[in-house]
C-alpha positions as CSV (number, residue, x, y, z in Angstrom):
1,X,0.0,0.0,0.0
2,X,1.7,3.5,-0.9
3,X,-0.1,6.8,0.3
4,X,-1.5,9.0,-2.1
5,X,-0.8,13.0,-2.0
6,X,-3.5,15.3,-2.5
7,X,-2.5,16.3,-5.6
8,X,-3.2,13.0,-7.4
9,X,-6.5,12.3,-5.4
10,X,-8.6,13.0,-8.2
11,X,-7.1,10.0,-10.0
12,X,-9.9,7.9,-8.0
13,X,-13.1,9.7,-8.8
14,X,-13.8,7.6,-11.9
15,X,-14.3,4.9,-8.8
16,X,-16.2,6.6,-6.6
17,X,-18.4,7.9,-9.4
18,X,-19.9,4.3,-9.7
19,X,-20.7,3.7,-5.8
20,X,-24.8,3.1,-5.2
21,X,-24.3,4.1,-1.6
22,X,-23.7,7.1,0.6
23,X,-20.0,7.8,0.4
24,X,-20.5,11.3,0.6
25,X,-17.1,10.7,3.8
26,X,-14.7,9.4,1.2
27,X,-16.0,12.5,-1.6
28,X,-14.9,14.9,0.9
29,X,-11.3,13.6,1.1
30,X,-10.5,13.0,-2.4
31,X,-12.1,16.4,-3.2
32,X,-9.9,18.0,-0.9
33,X,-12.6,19.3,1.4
34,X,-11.4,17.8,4.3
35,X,-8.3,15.7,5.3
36,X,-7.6,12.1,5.5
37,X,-5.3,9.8,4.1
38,X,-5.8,7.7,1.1
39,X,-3.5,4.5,-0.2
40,X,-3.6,2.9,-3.1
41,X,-1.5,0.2,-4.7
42,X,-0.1,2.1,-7.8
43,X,0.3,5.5,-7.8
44,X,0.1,7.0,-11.6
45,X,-2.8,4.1,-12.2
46,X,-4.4,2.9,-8.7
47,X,-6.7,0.3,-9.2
48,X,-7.2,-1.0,-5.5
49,X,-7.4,1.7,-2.7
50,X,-8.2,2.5,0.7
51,X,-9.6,6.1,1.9
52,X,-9.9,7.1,5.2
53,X,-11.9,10.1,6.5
54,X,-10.4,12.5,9.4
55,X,-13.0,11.5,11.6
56,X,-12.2,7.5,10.8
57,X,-14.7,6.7,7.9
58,X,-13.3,4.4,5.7
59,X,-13.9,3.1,1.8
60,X,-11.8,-0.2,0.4
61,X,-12.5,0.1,-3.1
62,X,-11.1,-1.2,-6.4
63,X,-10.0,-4.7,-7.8
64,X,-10.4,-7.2,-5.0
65,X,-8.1,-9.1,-7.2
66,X,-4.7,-7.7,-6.1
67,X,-3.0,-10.3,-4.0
68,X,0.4,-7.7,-3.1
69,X,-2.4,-4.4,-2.0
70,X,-4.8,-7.7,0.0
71,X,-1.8,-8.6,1.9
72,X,-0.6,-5.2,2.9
73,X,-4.2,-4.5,3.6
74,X,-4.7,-7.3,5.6
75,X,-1.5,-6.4,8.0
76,X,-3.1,-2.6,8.2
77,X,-6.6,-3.8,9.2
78,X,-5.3,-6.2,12.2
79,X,-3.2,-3.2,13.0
80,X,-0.1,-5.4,13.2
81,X,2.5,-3.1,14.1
82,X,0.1,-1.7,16.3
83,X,1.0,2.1,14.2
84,X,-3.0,2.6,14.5
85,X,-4.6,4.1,17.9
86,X,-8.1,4.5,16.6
87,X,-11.0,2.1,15.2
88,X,-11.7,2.6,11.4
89,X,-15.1,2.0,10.3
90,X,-14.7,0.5,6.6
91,X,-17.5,0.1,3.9
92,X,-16.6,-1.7,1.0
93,X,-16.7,-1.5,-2.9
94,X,-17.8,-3.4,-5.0
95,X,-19.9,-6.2,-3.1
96,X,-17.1,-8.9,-4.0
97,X,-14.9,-7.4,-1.6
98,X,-16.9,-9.4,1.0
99,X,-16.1,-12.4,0.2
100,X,-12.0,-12.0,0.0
101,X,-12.4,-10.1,3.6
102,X,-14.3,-13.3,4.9
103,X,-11.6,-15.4,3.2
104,X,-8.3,-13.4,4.6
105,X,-9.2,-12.5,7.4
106,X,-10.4,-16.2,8.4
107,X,-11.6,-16.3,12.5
108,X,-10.0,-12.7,12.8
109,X,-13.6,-11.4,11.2
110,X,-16.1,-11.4,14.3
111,X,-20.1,-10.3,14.6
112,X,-20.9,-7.4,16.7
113,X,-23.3,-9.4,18.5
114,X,-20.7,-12.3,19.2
115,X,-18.6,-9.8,20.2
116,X,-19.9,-9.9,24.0
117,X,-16.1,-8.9,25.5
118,X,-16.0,-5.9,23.6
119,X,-12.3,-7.5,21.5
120,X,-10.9,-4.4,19.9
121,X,-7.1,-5.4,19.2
122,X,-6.3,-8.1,16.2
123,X,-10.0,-8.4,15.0
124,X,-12.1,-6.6,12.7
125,X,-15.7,-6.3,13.9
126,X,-18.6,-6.9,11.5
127,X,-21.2,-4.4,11.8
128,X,-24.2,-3.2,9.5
129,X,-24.4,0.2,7.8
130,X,-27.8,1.7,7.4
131,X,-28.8,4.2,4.6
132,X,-32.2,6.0,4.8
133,X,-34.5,7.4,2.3
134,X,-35.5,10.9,3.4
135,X,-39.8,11.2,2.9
136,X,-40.8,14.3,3.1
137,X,-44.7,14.0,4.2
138,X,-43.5,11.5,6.9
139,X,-41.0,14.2,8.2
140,X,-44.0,17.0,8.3
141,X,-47.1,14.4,9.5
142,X,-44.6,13.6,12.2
143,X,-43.5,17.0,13.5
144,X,-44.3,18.2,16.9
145,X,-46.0,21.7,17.0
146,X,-45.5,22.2,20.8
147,X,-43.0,24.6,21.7
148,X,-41.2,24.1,24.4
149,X,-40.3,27.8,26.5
150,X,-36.9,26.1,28.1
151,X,-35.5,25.6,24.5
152,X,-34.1,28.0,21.7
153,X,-32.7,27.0,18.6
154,X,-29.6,29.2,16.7
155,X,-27.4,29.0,13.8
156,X,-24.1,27.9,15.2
157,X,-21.2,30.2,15.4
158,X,-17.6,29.9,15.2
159,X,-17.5,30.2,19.1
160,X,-20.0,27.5,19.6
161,X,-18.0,25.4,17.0
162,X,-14.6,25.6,19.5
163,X,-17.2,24.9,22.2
164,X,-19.2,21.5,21.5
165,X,-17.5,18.7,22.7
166,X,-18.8,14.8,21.5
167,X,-17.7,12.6,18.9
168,X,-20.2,13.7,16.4
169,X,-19.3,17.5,16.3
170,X,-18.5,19.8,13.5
171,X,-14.7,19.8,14.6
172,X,-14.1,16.4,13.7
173,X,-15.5,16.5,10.0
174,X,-14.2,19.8,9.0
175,X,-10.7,21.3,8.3
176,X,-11.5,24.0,10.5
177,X,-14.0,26.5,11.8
178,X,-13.2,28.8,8.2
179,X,-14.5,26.1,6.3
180,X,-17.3,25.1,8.4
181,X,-18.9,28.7,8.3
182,X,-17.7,29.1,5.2
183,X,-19.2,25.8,3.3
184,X,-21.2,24.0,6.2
185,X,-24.3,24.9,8.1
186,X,-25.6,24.4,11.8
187,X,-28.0,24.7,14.5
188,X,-27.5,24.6,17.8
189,X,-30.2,24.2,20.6
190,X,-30.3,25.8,24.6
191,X,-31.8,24.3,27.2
192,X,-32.4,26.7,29.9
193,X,-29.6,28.9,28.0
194,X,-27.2,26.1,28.2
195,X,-25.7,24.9,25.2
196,X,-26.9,21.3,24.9
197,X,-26.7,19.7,21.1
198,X,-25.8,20.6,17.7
199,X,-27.1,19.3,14.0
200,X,-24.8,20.5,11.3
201,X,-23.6,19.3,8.1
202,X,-21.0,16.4,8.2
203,X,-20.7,16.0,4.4
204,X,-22.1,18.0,1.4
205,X,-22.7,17.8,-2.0
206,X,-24.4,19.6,-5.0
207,X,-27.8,19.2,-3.8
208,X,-27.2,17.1,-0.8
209,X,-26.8,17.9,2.8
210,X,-25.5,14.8,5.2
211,X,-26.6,15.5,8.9
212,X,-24.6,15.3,12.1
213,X,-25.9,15.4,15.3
214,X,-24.3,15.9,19.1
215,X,-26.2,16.0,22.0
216,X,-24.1,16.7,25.5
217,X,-24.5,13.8,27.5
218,X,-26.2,15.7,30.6
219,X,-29.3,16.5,27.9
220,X,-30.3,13.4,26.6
221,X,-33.8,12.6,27.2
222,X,-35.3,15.7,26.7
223,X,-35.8,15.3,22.6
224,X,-33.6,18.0,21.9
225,X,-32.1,16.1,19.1
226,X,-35.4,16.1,17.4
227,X,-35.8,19.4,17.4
228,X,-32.4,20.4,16.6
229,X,-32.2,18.3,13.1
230,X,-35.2,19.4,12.6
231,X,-34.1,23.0,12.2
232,X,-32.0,21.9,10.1
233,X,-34.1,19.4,7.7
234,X,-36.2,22.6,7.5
235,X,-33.1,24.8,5.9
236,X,-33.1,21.7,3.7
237,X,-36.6,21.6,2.6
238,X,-36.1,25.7,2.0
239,X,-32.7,25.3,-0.1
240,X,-34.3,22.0,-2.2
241,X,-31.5,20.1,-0.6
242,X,-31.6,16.1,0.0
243,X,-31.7,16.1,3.5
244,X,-29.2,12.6,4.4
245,X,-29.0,9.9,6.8
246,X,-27.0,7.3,7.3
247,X,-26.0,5.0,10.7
248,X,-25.6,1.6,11.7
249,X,-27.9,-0.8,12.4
250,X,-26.8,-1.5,16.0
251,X,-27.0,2.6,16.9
252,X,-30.4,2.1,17.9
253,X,-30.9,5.8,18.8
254,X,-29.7,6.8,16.0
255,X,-31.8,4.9,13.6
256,X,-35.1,5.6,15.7
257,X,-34.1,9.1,15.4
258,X,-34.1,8.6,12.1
259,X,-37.1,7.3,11.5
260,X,-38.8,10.0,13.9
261,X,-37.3,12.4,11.2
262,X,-39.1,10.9,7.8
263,X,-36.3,9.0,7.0
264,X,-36.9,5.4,5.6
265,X,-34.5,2.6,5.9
266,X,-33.6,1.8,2.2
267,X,-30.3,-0.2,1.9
268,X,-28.2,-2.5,5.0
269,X,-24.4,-2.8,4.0
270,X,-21.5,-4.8,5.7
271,X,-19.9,-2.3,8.1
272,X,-16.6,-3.6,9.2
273,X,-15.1,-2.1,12.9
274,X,-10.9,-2.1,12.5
275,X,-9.7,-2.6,15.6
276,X,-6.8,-0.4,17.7
């Protein structure tokens, strides 16, 4: 595997160009939008590679073919010189690369729901990935039309951005807080004047708007994250944007959330954890 500079990224969008499936993570990246790192086995004509998203989204793409880049990749999944500190979270395309990750990776590949102990280091985790449908008379037959005095909802501000702390905040999927008020979008909701969770733009795309959401852990409970993404599904619906939606199956917050929101489950993908 050889790493890829930025300059010869775009070398890889005739690939992503034929991907059915919300990959809106590994856009970002090769468009230069945000950083990650991105490897591929021949640098002036890559035909397997592997991108991975600041925030640890990851895409194994290409010809599942290529013993030499399978080998190395196998090495860098099981994080065997233990150079890796985080988990990566890997979709896959096309579908055959299934099958050669069930093969190499032999009793290395574990369920989710076998994985009782909670085995991060020399396995890879298989999950399932989750993309909704966004339906726009479910979203408005299902809003709430009580408002709630101890709540009040406003754009987010660069000072709000250096503020929110989670794993799904704007921080971790933008270059910096520039870019994020320049290109992204963002509400943020008070409870009792405390700043308690924040929806914003992850990922975009002509047309598209992919949602984050973060909700401080002392303010769950209250359905503030309804109300949040809801503000923003409404600048959505203004701007005739897609309003996106994507999570895994075992997030079950998540994907009632999403549900609450219109959104319809429309496609389940293998969605494999890398371990530390």
């Amino acid at each position: 595997m050889i790493e890829l500079t930025g300059k010869h990224y775009h070398r890889l969008s005739k690939y992503l160009d034929e991907i059915h499936f919300n990959h809106l993570f590994a856009r970002a990246v090769i468009e230069g939008d945000v950083n990650g790192h991105v490897y591929v086995d021949d640098v002036t004509h890559p035909n397997s590679f592997y991108i991975v998203h600041r925030y640890g989204m990851s895409l194994l793409g290409g010809d599942f073919g290529n013993a030499e880049f399978n080998t190395a990749f196998r090495e860098y999944a099981l994080n065997t010189a233990r150079t890796r500190t985080r988990h990566e979270w890997m979709q896959v395309f096309p579908h055959g690369w299934n099958a050669v990750l069930k093969e190499f990776f032999g009793n290395k590949l574990i369920f989710s729901k076998d994985n009782a102990e909670g085995v991060t280091q020399s396995v890879v985790e298989l999950n399932t990935r989750v993309n909704f449908l966004f339906n726009r008379n479910l979203y408005l037959n299902n809003q709430e039309k009580t408002i709630n005095p101890k709540i009040r909802i406003a754009n987010t501000t660069k000072e709000i951005y250096d503020q929110m702390i989670g794993a799904v905040v704007p921080s971790a999927f933008w270059r910096s807080s520039r870019d994020f008020i320049n290109k992204g979008i963002s509400f943020t909701i008070y409870y009792e004047e405390k700043l308690a969770a924040t929806a914003f733009s992850s990922f975009a795309a002509p047309g598209k708007l992919e949602l984050g959401i973060e909700t401080l852990t002392e303010f769950r409970g209250h359905g503030l994250a309804e109300k949040v993404c809801s503000a923003l599904i409404d600048y959505c619906l203004e701007r005739n944007l897609e309003p996106i939606w994507a999570c895994r199956l075992e997030n079950t917050a998540s994907y009632k959330l999403a549900k609450k929101l219109g959104f319809v489950p429309l496609l389940e993908l293998p969605y494999y954890r890398l371990g530390n």
